[in-house]
DSSP file (Angstrom, degrees, kcal/mol; ACC not computed):
  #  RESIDUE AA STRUCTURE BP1 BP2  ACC     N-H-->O    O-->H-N    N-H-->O    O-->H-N    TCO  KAPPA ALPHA  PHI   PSI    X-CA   Y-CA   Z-CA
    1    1 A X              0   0    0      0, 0.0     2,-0.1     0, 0.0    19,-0.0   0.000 360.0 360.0 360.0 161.4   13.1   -6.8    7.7
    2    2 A X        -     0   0    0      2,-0.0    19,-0.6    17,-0.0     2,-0.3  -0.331 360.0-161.4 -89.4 168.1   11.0   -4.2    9.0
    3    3 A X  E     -A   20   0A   0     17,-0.2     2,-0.7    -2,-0.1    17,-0.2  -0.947   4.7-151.2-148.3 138.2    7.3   -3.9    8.5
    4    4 A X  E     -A   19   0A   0     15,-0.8    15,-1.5    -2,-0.3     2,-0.4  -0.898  18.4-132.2-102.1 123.8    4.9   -0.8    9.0
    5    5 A X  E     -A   18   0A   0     -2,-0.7     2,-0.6    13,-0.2    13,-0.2  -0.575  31.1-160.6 -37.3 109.0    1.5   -1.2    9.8
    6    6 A X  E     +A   17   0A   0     11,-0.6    11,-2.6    -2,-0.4     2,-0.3  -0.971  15.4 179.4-128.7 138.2   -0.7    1.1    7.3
    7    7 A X  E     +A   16   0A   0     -2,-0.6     2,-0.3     9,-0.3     9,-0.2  -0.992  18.3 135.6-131.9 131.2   -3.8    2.1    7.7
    8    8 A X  E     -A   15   0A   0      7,-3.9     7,-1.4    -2,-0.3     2,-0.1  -0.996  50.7-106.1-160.9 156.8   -5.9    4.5    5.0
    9    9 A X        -     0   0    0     -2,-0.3     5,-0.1     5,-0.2     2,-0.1  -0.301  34.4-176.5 -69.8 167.2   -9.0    5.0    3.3
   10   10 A X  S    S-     0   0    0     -2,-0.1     3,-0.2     3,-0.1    -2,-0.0  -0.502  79.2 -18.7-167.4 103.3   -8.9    4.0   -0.7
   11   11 A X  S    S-     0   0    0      1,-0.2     3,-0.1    -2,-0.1    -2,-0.0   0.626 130.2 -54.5  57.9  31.2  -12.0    4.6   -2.6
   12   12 A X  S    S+     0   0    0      1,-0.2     2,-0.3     3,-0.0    -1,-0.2   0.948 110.6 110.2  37.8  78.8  -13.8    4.8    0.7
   13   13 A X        -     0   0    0     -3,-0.2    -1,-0.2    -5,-0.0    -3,-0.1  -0.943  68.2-119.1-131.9 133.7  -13.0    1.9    2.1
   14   14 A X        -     0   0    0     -2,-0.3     2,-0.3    -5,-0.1    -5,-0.2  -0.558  31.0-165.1 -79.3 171.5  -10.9    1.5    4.9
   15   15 A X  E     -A    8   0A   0     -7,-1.4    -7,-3.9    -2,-0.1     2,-0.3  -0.940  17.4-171.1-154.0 120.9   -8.0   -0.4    4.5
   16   16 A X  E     +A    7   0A   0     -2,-0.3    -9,-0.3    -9,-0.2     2,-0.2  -0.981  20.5 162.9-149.8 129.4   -5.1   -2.1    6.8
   17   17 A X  E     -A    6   0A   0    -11,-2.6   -11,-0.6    -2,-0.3     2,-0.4  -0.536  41.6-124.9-143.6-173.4   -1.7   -3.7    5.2
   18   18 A X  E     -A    5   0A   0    -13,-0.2     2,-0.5    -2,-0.2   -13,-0.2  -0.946  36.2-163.9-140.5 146.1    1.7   -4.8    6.6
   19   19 A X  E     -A    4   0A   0    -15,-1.5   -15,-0.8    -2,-0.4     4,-0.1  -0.903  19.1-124.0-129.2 132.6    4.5   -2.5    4.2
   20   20 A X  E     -A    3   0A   0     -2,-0.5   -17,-0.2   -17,-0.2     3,-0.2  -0.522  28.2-116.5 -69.9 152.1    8.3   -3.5    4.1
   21   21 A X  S    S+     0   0    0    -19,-0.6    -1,-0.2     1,-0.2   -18,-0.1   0.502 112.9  45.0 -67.9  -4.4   10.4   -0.5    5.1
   22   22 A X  S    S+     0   0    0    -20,-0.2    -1,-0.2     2,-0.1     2,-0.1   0.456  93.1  98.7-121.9  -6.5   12.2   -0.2    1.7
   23   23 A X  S    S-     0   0    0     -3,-0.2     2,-0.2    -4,-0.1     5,-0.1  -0.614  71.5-128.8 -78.0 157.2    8.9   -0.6   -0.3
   24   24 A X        -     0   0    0     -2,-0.1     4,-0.4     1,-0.0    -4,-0.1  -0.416  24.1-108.9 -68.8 168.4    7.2    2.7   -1.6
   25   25 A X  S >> S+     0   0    0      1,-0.3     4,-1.8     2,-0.2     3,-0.5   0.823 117.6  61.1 -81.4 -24.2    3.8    3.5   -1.1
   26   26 A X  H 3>>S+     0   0    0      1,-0.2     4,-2.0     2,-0.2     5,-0.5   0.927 108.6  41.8 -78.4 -50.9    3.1    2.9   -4.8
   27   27 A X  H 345S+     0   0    0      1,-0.2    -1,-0.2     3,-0.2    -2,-0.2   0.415 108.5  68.2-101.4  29.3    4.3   -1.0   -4.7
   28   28 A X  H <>5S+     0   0    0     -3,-0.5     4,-2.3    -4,-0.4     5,-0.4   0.838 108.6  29.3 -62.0 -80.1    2.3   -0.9   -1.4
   29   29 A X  H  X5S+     0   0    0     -4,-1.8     4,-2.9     1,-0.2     6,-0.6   0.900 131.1  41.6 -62.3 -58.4   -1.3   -0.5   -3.1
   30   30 A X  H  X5S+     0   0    0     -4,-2.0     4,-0.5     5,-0.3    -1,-0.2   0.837 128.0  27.8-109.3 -31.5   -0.1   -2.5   -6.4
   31   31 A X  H  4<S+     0   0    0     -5,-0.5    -2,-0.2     4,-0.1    -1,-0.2   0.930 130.1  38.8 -75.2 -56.0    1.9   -5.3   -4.8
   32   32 A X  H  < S+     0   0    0     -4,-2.3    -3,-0.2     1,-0.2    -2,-0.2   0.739 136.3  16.2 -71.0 -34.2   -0.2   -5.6   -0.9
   33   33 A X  H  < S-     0   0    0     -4,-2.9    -3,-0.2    -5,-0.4    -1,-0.2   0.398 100.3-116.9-146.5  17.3   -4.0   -4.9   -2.4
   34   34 A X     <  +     0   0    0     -4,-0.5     2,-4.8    -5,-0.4    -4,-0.2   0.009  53.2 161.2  94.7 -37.0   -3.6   -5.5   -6.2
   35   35 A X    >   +     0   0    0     -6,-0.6     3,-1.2     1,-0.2    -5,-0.3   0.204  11.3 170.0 -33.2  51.1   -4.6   -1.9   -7.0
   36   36 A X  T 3   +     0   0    0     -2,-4.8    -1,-0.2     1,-0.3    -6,-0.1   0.867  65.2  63.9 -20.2 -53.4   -2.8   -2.3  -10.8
   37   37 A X  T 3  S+     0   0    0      1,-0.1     2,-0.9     2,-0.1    -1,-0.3   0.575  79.2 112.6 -87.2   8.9   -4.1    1.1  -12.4
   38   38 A X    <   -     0   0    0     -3,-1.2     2,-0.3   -12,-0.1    -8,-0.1  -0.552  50.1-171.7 -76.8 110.1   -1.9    3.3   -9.6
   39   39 A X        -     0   0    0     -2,-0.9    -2,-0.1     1,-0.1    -3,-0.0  -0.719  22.1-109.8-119.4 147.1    0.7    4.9  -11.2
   40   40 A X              0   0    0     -2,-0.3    -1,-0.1     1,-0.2     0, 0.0  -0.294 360.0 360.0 -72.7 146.9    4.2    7.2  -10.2
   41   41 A X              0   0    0      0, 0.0    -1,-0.2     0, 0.0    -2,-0.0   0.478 360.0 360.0 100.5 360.0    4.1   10.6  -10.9
């Protein structure tokens, strides 16, 4: 599988992850840095 490199601020902090190509950005944050209360929509 593939993996993307991310980099972002998040409550102003930076932030650096590895992301699967099929995940969404949402079970990025809540799977990759725990970040529960982020929600779709």
């Amino acid at each position: 599988m593939s993996k993307h490199h991310v980099s972002t601020v998040i409550n102003g902090e930076p932030v650096e992850f590895l992301c699967e190509a099929q995940q969404t950005m949402l079970d990025c944050l809540r799977d990759e840095l725990g970040l529960t209360g982020s929600k779709e929509g």
